[in-house]
Backbone bond lengths (Angstrom), bond angles and torsions (degrees), N, CA, C in turn:
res aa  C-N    CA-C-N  psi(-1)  N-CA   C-N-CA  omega(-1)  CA-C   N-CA-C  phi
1 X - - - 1.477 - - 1.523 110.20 -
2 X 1.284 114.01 -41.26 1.528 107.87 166.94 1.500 134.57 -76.17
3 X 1.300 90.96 -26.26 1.703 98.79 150.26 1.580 129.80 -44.55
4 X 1.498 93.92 -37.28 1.706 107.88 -159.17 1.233 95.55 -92.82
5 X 1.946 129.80 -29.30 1.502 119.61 172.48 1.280 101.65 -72.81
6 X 1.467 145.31 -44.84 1.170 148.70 172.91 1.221 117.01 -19.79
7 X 1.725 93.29 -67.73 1.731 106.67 176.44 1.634 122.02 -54.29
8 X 1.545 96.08 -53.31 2.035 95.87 170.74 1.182 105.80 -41.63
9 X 1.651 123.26 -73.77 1.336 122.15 174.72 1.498 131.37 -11.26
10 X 0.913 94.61 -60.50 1.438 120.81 -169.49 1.990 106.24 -75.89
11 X 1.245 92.02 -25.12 1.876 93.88 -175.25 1.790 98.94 -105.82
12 X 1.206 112.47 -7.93 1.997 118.10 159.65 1.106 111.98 -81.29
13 X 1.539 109.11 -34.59 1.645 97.00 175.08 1.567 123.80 -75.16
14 X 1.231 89.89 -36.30 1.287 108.77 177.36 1.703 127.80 -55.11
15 X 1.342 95.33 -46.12 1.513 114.12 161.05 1.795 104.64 -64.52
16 X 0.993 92.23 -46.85 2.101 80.74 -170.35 1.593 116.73 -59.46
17 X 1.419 107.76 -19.54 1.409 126.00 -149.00 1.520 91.27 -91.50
18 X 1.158 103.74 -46.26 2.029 116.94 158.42 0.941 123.00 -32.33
19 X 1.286 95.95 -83.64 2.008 115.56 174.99 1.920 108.27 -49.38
20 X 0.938 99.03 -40.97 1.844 101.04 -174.13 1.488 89.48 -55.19
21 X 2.054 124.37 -69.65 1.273 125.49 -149.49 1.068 99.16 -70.41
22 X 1.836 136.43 -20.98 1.549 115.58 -169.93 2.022 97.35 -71.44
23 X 1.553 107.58 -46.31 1.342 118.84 -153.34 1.849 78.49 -59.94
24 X 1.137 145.72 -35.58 1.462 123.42 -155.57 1.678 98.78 -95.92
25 X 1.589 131.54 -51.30 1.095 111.12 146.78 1.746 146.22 -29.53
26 X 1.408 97.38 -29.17 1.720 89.45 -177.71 1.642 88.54 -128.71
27 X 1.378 126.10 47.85 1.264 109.65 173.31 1.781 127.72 -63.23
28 X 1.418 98.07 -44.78 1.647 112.07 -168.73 1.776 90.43 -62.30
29 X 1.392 127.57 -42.09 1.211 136.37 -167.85 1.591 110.67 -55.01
30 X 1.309 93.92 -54.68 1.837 94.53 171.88 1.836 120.38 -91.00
31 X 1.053 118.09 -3.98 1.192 124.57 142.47 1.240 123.52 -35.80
32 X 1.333 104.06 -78.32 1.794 132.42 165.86 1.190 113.65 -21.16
33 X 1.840 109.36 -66.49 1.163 90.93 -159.78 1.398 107.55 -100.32
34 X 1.191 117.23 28.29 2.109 127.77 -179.16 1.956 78.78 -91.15
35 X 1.262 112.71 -59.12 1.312 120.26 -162.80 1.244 97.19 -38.92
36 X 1.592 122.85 -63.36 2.014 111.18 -162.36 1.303 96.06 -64.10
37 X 1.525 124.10 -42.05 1.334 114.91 -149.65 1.438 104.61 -67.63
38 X 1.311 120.00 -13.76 1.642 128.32 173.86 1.489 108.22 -57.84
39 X 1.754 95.96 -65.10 1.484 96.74 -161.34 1.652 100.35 -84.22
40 X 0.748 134.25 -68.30 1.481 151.67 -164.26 1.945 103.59 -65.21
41 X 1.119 121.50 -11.78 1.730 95.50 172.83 1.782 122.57 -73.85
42 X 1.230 91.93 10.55 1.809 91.92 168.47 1.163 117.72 -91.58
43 X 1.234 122.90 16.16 1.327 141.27 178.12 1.573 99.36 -80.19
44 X 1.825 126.10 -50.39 1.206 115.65 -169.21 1.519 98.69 -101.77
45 X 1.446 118.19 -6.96 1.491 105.56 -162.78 2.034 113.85 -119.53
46 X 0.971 101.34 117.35 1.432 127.08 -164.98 1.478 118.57 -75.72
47 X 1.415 113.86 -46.70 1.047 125.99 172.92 2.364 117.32 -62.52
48 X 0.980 90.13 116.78 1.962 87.37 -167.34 1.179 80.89 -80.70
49 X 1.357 166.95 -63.20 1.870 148.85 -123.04 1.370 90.77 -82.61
50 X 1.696 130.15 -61.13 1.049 142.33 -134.64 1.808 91.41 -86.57
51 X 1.247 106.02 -31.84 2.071 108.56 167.76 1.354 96.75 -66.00
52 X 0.843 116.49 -44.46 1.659 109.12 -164.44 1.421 124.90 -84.60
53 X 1.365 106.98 -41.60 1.378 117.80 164.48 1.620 128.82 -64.75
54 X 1.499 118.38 -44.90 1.144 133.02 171.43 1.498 116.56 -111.80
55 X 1.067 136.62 -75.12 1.459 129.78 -161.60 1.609 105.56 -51.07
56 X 1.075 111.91 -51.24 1.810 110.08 176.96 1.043 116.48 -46.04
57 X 1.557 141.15 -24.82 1.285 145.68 -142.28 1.743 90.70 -125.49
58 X 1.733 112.67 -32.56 1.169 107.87 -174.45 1.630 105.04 -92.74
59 X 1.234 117.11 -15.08 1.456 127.24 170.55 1.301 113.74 -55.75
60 X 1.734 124.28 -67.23 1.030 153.59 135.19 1.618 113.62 19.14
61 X 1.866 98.37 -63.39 1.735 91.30 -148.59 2.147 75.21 -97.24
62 X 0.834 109.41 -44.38 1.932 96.40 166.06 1.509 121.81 -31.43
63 X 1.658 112.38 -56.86 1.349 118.98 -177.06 1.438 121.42 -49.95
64 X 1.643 87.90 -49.71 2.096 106.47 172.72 1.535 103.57 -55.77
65 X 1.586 121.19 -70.96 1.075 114.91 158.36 1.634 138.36 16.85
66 X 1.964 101.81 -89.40 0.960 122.55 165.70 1.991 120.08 -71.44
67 X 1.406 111.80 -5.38 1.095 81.65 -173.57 2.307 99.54 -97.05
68 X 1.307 105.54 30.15 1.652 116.93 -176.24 1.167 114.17 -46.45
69 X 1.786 100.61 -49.49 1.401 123.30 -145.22 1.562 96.30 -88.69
70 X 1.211 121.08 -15.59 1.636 106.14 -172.35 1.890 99.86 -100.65
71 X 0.974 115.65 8.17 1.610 122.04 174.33 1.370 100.98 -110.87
72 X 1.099 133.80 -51.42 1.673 132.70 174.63 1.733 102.71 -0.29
73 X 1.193 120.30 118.22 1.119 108.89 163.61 1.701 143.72 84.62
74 X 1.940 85.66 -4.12 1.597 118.67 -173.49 1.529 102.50 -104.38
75 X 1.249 111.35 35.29 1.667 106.57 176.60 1.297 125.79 68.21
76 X 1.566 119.80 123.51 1.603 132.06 -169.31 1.471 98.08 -42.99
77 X 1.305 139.29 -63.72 1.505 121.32 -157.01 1.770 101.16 -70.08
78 X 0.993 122.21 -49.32 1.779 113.43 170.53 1.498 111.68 -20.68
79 X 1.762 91.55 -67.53 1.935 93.24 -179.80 1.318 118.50 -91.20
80 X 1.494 115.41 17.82 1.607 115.58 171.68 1.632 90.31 -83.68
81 X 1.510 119.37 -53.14 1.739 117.14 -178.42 0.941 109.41 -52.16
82 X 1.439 115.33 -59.89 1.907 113.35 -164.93 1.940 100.64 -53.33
83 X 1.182 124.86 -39.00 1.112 130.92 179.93 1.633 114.10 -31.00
84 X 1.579 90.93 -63.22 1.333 102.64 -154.11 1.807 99.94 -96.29
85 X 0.944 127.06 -7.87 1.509 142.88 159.33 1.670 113.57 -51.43
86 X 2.211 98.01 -43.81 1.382 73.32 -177.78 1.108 105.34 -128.17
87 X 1.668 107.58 32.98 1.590 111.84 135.64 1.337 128.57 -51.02
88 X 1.396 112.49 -32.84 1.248 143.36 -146.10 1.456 107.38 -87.14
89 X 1.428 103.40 -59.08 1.389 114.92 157.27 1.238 153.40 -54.63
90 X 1.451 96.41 -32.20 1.434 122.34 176.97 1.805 104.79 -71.93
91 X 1.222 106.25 -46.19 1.586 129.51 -174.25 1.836 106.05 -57.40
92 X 1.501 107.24 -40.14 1.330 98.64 -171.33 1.757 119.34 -76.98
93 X 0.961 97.79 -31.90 1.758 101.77 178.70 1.238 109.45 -66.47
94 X 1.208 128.32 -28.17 1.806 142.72 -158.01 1.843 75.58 -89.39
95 X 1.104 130.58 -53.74 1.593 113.28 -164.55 1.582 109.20 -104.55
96 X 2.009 107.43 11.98 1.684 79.48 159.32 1.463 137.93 -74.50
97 X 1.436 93.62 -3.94 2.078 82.22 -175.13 1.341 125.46 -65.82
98 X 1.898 100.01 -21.61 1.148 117.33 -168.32 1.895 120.66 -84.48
99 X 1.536 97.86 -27.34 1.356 114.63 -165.13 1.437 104.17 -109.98
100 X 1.226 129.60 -5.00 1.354 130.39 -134.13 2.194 115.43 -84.52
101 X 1.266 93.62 -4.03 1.185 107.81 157.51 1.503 117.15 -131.23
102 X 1.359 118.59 51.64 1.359 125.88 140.11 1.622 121.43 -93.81
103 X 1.198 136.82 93.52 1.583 129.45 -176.98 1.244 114.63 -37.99
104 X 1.177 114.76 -36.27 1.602 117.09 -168.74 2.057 102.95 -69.68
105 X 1.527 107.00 -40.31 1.199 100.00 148.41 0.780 148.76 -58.07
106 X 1.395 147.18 -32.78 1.315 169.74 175.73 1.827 94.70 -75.28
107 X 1.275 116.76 -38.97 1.475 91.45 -169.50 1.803 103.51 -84.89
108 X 1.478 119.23 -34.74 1.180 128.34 -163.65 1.532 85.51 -65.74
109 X 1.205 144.28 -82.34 1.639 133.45 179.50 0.979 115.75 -3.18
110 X 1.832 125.13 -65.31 1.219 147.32 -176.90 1.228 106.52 -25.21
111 X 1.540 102.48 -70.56 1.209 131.19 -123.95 2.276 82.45 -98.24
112 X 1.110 100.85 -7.94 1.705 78.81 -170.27 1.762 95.86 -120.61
113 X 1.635 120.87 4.22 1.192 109.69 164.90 1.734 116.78 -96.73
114 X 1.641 88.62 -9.26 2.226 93.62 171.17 1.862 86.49 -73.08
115 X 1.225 115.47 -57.97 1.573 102.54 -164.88 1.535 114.73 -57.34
116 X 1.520 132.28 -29.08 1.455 133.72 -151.47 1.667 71.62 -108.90
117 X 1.572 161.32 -6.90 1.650 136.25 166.90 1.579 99.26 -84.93
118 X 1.462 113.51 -50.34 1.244 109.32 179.82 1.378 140.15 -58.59
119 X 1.687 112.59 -32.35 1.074 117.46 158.08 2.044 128.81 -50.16
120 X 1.509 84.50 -32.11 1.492 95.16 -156.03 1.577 71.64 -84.64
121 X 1.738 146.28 -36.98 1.558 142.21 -161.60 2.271 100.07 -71.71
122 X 1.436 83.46 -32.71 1.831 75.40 -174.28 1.711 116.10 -65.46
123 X 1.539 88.55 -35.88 1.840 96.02 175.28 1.344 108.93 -58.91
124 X 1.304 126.69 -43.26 1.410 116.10 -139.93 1.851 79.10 -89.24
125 X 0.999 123.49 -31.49 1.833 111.32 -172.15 1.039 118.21 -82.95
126 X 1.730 115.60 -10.49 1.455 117.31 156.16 1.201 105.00 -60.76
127 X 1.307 142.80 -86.01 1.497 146.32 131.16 1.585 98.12 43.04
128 X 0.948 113.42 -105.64 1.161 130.19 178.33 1.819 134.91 -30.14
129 X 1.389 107.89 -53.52 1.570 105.80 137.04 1.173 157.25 -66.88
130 X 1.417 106.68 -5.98 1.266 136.29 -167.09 1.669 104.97 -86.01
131 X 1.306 135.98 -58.45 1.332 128.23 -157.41 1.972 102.51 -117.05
132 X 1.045 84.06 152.05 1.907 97.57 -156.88 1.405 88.57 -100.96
133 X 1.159 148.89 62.00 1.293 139.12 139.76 1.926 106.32 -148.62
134 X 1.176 127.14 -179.08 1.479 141.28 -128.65 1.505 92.44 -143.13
135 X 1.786 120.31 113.56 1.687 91.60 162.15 1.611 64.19 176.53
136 X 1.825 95.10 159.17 1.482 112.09 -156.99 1.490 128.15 -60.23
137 X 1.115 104.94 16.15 1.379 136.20 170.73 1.188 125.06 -82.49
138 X 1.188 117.75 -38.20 1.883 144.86 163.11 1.789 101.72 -62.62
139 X 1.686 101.38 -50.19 1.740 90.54 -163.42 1.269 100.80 -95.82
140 X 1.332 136.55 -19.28 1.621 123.85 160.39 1.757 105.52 -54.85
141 X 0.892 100.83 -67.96 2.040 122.15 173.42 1.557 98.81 -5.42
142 X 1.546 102.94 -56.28 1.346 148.37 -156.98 1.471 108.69 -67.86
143 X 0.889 125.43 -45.84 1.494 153.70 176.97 1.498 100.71 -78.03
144 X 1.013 106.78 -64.42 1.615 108.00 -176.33 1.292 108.93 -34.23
145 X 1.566 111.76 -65.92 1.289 109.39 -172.14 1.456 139.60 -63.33
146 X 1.680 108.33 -4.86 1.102 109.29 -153.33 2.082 72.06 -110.52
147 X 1.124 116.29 -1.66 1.841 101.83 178.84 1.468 79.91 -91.64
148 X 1.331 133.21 -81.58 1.692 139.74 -177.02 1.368 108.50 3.53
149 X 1.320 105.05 -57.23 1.611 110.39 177.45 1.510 113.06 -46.45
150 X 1.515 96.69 -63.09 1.364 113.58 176.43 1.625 140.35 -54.87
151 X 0.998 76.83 -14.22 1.679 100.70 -179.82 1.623 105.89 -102.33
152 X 1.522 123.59 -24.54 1.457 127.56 179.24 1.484 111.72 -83.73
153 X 1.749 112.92 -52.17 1.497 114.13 163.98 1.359 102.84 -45.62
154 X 0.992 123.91 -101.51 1.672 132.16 -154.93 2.048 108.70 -25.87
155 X 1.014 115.29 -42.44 1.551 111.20 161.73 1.468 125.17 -71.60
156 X 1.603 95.30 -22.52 1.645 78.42 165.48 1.386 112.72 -98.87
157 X 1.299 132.87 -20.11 1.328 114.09 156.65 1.363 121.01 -76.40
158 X 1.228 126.82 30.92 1.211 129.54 153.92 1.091 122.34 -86.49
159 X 1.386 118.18 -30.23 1.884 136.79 166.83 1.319 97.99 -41.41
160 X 1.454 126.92 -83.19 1.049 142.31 170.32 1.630 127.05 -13.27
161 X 1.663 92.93 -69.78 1.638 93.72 165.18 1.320 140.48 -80.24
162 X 1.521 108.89 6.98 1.669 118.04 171.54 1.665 96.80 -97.76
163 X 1.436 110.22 -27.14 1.658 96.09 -179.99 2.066 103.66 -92.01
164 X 1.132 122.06 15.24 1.620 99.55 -171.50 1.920 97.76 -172.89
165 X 1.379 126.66 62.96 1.161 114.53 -151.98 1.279 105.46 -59.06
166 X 1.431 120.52 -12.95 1.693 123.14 -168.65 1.352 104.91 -64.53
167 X 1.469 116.95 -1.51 1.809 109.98 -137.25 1.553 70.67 -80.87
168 X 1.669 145.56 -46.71 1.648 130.90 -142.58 1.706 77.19 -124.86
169 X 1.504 96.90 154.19 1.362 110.60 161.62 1.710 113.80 -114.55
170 X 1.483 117.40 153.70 1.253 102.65 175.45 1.802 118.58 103.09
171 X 1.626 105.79 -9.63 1.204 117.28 -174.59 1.358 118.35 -101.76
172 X 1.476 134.23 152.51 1.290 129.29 -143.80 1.830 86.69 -116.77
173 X 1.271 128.01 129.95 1.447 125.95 -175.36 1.637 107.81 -125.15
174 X 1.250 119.02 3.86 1.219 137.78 155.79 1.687 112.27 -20.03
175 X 1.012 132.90 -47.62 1.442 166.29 -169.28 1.173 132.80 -168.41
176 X 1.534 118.04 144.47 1.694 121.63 -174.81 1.825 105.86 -63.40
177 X 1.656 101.84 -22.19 1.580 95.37 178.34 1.347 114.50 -58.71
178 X 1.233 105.25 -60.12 2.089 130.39 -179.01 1.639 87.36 -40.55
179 X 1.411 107.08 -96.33 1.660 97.89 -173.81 1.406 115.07 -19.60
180 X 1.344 104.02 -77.86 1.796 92.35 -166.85 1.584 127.07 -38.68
181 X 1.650 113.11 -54.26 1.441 118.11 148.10 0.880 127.49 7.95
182 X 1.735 108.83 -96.75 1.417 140.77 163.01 1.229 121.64 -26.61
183 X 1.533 131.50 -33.86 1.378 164.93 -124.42 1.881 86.59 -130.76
184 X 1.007 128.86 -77.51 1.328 129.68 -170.35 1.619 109.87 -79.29
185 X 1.445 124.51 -26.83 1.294 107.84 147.25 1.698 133.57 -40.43
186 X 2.099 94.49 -55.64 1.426 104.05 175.45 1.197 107.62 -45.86
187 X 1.444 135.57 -67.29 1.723 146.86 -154.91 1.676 98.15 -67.14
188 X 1.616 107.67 -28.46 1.697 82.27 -177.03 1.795 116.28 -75.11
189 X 1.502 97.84 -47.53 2.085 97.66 -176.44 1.253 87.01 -76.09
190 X 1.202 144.30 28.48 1.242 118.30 163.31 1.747 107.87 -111.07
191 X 1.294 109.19 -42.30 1.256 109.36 161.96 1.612 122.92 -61.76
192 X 1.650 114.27 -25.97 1.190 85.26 159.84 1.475 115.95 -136.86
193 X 1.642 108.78 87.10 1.437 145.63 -179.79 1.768 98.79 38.28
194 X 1.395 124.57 28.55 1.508 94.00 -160.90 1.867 91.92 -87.62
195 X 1.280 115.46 -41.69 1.683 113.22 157.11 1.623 108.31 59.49
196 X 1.955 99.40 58.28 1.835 113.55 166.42 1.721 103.06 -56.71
197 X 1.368 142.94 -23.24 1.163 120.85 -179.01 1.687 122.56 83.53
198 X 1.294 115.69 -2.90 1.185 132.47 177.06 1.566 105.90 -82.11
199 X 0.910 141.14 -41.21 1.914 138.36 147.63 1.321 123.57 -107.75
200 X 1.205 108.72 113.34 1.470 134.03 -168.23 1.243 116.76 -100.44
201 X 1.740 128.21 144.58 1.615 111.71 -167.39 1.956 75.08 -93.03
202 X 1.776 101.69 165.39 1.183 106.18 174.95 1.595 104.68 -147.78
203 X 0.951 108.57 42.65 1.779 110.66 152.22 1.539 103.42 -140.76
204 X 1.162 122.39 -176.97 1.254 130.61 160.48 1.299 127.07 -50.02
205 X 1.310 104.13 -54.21 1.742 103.48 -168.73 1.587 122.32 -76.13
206 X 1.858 97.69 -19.61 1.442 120.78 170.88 1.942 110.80 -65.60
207 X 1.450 92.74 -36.49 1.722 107.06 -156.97 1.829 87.53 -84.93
208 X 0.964 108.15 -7.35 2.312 116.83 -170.47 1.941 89.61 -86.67
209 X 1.595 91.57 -57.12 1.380 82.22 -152.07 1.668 102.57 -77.54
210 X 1.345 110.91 -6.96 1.984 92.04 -178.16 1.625 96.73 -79.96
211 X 0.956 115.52 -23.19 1.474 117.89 173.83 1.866 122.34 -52.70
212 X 1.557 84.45 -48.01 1.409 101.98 179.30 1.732 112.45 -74.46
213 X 1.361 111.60 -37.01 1.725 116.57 161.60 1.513 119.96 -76.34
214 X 1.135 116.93 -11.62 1.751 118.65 147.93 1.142 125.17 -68.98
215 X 1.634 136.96 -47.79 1.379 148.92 115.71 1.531 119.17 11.84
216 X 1.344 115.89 -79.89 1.427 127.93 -174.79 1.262 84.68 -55.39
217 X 1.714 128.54 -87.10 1.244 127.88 -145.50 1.411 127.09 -63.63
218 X 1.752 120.24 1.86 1.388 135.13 178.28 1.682 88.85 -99.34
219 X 1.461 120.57 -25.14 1.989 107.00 -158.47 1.884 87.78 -99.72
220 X 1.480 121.14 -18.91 1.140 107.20 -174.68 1.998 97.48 -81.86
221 X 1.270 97.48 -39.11 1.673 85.76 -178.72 1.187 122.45 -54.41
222 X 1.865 108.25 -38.58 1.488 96.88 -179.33 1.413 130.51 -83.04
223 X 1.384 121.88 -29.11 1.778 128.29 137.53 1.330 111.70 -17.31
224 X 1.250 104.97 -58.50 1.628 114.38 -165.84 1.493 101.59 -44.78
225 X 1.452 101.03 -60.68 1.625 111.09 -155.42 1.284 102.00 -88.26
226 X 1.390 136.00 6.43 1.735 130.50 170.99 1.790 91.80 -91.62
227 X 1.863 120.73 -35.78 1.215 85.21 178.22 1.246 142.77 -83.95
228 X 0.926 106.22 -8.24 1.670 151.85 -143.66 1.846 79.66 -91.74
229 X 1.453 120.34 -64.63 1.445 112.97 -173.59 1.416 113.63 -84.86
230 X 1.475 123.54 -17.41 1.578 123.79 150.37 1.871 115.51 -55.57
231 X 1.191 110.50 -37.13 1.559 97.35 175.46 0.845 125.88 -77.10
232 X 1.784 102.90 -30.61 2.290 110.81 -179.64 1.815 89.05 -73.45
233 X 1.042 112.12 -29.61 1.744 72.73 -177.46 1.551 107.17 -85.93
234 X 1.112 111.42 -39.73 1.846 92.47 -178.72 1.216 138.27 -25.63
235 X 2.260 87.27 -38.62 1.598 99.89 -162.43 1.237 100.04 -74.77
236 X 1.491 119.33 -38.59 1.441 133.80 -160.95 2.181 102.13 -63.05
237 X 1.269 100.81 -43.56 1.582 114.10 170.64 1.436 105.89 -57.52
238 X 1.270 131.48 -64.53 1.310 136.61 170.47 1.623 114.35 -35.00
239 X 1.361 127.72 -51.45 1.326 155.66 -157.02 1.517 89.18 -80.02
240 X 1.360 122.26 -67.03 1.810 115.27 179.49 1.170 99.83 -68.49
């Protein structure tokens, strides 16, 4: 009988030891794809309560999930924060139905999913400058950062539009789903210049910051692509 707890033992660890090396091997990979499924699953899903009520919350504890593998190994207080960040996160969608017209709620959400994308956006560009060779790890990495962004704007112009709806024109307020939507549509052609003109910022500080998320997303592309061609040649130097 102690043989046989031995053995379980021994085949849990064994299994965990799995699951740990796939999640740190394919981290940027499942990152990635928690990342679209964040912004982009309103693409198949129609229903706004059932986005809001469930998939966000189930998005959420996936995203935390996936974001394990890029802290692995970056020191207990790194993943003591990220921990409790997406405690943090996970927690707020589960209690918007309840709170969801308190502002003070609506801004504290805001305000702690720009800090819990960005945190997880500073790692991955350390990452990213850091090692002199090219391999699918770089262009998932790569990807990440350019949703991170996307995922940090759109909550912080969410601050904005729960305190001043006049601030954008063109936006659907029907539901916190529609807004947000609408909201990560805006941040995507806007981050990358494609700018249909169908939601417009309409105050100043709205009309500063799409400016300023056109900015990021032209200085992250071009970073992107100086490192991106600093590593293919290294590797390629290395390789002769």
């Amino acid at each position: 009988m102690g043989d046989t707890f031995l053995g379980g033992f021994d085949n849990g660890t064994i299994n965990l030891m799995k699951a740990r090396s796939f999640i740190q091997k394919r981290k940027y990979e499942l990152l990635l794809i928690a990342l679209i499924l964040h912004l982009y699953i309103g693409i198949v899903v129609r229903d706004m309560p059932f986005y809001i009520e469930v998939l966000w919350p189930v998005n959420m504890v996936f995203l935390g999930l996936a974001s394990v593998g890029v802290f692995l190994g970056k020191g207990r207080w790194k993943n003591y924060i990220k921990n409790i960040l997406t405690v943090i996160v996970i927690a707020f969608p589960v209690l918007l139905s309840f709170f969801k017209h308190i502002p003070e709620f609506l801004f504290a959400l805001n305000v702690a999913y720009v800090i819990f994308f960005m945190f997880i956006f500073v790692e991955i560009f350390k990452f990213l400058i850091k090692p002199g060779y090219i391999n699918i790890d770089i262009i998932s990495a790569s990807a990440c950062g350019m949703f991170l962004l996307i995922e940090a704007f759109v909550f912080l112009l969410q601050i904005w539009v729960y305190a001043d709806r006049d601030s954008f024109t063109g936006i659907d307020y029907s539901s916190a789903g529609h807004t947000h939507i609408d909201l990560v549509y805006f941040c995507s052609v806007t981050v990358t210049t494609i700018g249909y003109g169908d939601i417009t910022p309409n105050a100043y500080h709205t009309k500063l910051a799409a400016s300023l998320i056109g900015l990021a997303g032209q200085f992250y592309s071009v970073v992107l692509v100086g490192i991106i061609i600093s590593k293919f040649s290294s590797t390629m130097k290395n390789t002769d």
